[in-house]
C-alpha positions in Angstrom: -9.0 -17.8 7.1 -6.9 -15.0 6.0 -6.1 -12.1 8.0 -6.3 -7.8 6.8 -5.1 -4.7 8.0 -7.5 -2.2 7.4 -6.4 1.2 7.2 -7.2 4.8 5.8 -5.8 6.6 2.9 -8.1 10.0 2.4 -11.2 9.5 3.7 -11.5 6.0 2.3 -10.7 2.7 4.5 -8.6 0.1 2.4 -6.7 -2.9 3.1 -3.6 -5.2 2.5 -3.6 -9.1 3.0 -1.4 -9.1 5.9 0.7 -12.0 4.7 2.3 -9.3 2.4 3.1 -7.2 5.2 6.4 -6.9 6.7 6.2 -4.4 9.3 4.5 -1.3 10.6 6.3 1.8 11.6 5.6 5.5 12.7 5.9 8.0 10.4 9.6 9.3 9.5 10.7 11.8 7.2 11.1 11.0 3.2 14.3 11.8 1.5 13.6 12.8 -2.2 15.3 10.3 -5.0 15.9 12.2 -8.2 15.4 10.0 -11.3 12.5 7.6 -9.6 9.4 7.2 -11.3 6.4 9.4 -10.2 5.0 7.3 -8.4 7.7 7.0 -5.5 8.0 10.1 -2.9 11.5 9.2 -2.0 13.1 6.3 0.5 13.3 5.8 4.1 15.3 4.2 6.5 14.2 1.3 8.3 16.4 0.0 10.8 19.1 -0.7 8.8 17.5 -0.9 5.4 16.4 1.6 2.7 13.1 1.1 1.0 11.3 3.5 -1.9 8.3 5.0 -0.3 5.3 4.9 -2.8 2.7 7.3 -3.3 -0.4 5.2 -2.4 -2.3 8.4 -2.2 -2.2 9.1 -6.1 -2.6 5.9 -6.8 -6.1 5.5 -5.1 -6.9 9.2 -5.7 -7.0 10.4 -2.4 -6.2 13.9 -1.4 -2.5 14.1 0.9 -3.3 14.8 4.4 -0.8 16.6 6.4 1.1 14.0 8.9 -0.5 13.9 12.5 0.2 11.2 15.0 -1.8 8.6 13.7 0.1 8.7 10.2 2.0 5.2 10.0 4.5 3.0 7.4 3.6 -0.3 6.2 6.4 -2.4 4.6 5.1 -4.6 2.3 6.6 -6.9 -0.8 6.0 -6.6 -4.1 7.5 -8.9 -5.7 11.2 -9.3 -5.2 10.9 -5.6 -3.9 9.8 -4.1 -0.4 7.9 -0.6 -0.5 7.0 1.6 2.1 3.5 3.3 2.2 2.2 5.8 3.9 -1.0 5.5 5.8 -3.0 8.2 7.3 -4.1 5.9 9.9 -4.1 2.0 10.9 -7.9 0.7 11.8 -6.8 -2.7 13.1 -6.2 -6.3 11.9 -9.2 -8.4 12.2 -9.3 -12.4 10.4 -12.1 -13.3 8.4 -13.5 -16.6 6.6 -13.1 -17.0 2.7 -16.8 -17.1 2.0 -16.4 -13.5 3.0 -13.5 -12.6 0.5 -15.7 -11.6 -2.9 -13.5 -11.5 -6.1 -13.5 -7.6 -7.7 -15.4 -7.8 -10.5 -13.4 -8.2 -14.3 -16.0 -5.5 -15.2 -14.7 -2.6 -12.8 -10.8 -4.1 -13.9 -9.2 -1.7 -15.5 -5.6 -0.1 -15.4 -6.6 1.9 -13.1 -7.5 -0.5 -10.6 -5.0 -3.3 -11.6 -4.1 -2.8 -7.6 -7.3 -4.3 -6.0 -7.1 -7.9 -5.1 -10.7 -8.7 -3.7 -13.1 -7.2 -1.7 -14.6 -7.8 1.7 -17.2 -6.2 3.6 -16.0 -4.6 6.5 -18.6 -3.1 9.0 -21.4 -3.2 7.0 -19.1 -1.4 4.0 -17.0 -2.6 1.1 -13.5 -3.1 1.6 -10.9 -2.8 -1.0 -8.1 -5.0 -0.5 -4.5 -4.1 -2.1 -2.1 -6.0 -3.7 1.1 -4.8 -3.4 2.7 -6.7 -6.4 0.3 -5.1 -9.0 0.1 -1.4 -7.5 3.3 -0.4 -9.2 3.3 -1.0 -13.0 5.7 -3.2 -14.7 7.9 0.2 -16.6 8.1 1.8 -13.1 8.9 -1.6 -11.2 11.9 -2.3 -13.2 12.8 1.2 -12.5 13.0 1.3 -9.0 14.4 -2.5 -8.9 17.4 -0.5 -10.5 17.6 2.6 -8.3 20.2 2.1 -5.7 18.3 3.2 -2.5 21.4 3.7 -0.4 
């Protein structure tokens, strides 16, 4: 049984194995980090941590949204390292059986979807499910494991 949080980024739903997942938060304001790699808007303060927000948006090629109400963090490890997303909106969590987990096909595999775990079908549509610890590449991961987000 595993369990997803399904959410939407664009006008596409997606998904992260929840087990990855360490918390979800309203939205809060980004502070820029000179010197990070492209693909992270900034950091954010969490209680009383500091995590690298990543641009999930540019990575899935999904137009930015403005921030309403419904935008929303997730936390979620990759790796040795936490990163912060940000959602345009949180569907729900719902559990499903493994039979209904369907590898991605190697064929659609490519660099640019290195980030897809499986996929599940989700109200009669196909779900892609994120894996956190291959959505940042190797170069960039190193680089933000040595940015001091304080």
């Amino acid at each position: 049984m595993r369990e997803i949080i399904a959410f939407e980024v664009g006008d596409k739903k997606f998904g992260f194995d929840i087990s990855c997942m360490r918390s979800l938060e309203n939205y809060r304001e980004i502070t820029p980090v000179p010197g990070t790699p492209s693909c992270i808007l900034g950091q954010v303060q969490v209680r009383d941590t500091i995590y690298p927000v990543f641009d999930l948006h540019t990575l899935l090629g999904m137009p930015k949204r403005e921030v309403t109400e419904t935008t929303k963090m997730i936390i979620v490890t990759s790796g040795e390292l936490s990163l912060v997303c940000v959602l345009d909106s949180v569907d729900k969590v719902f559990k499903l059986t493994d039979d209904k987990v369907k590898e991605f096909p190697e064929v659609a595999r490519t660099e640019g979807t290195r980030y897809v775990d499986y996929v599940v079908n989700y109200n009669d549509e196909l779900m892609l499910i994120l894996d956190p610890k291959t959505m940042i590449s190797p170069e960039d991961y190193e680089c933000v494991r040595q940015t001091d987000f304080e």
